[in-house]
N, C-alpha and C positions, 0 to 999 in steps of 0.2 A: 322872469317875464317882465319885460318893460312895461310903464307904465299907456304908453300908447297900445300894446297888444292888449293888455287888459281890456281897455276901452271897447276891444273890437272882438272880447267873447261874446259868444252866443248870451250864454246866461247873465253874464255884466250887462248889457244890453236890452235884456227882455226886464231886469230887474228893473232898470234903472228907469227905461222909460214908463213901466208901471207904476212907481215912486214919482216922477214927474204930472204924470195923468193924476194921480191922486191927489196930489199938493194943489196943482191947477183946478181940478174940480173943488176940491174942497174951500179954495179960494174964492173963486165964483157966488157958491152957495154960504158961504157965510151971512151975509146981510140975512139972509132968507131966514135964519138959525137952524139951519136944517144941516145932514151932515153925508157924507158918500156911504156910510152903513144903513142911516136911514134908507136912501137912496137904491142902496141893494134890494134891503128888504120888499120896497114897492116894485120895483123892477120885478122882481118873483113871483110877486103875487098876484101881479100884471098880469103874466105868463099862465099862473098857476094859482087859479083863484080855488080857497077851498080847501088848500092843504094843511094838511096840520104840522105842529108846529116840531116836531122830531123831525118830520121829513126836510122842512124848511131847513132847520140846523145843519141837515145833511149835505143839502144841495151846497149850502153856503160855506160850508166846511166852517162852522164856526161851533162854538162848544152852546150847548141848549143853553144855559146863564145868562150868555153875553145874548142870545137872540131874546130870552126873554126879557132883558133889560132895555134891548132896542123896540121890542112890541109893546112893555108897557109904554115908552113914549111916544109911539104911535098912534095907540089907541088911546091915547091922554088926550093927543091931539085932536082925534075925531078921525083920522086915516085909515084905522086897522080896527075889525071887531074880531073879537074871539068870539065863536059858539060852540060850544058843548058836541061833542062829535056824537053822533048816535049809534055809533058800534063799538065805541069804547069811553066809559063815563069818567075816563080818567083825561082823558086825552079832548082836546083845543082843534077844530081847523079854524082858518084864517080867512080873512074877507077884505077886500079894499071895501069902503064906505065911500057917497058919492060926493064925499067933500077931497075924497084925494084926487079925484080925474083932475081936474085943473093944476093942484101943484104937479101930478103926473107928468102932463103937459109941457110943463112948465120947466120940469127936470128935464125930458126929454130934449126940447129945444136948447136949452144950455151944455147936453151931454153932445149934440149932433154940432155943434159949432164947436167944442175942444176938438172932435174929431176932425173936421173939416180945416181945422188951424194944422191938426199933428199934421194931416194928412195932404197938407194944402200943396206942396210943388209935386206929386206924384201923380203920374196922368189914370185915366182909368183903367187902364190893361194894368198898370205898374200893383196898383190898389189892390185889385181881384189878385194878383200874382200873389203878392203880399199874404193876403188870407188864405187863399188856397194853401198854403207851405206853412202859413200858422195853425191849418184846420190840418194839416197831414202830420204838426210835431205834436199837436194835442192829442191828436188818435194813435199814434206812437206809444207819448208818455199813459193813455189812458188805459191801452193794450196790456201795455208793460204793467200797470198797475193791476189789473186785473189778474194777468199769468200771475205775478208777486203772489195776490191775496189768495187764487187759489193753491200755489206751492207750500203758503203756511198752512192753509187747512187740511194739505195733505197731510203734514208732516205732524198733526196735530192730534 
């Protein structure tokens, strides 16, 4: 495969510009000393106030350690509380505190202008085209994950 067909796989290209997004975001947010994982973490909790902290891992596909290492600096910060979950005295849910709404804010309007740069010579039908075919390869690969996960529990 030449080196220009490469450039113009599906997966070379979905890689590549989410490597770009992230370099970029994370460039942005430096000054702030804040970082694009931080960033995740509030983003979800945004969504999903309240959950605890196994589920969180889940969502994020990241291993429980590494979240718990991004929650302790969260809640160093004053952004994230842990409380004690009441149906299980082992287990954490998770809370934004009202000192993260503003860096919220704040991330958000920095995340909606990378966008608007990637996104910026596409007209609006092109945009929605765009999503719609990325929201139909994620339910694809999602599907597929799923038949996967149940074919091993069969065989189990």
């Amino acid at each position: 495969m030449k080196k220009d067909e490469l450039d113009r796989t599906f997966g070379f290209l979905v890689h590549d510009i989410g490597r770009l997004m992230r370099r970029e975001f994370e460039r942005r947010v430096r000054d702030m000393g804040f970082t694009r994982a931080q960033w995740r973490v509030l983003a979800h909790l945004r969504r999903i106030d309240g959950i605890n902290q196994s589920q969180l891992a889940d969502r994020m596909d990241v291993e429980p350690i590494t979240l718990v290492r991004l929650l302790d600096k969260l809640e160093a910060a004053g952004y994230v509380q842990r409380r004690q979950d009441p149906q299980d005295r082992r287990a954490y849910l998770l809370y934004l505190t009202e000192k993260a709404g503003p860096l919220i804010e704040r991330l958000e309007v920095i995340s909606e202008e990378l966008r608007q740069e990637m996104l910026g010579d596409l007209t609006p039908d092109e945009r929605d085209t765009l999503i719609d075919m990325l929201m139909r390869i994620k339910s694809n690969m999602t599907n597929k994950t799923t038949e996967t996960l149940w074919e091993v529990a069969a065989h189990e």
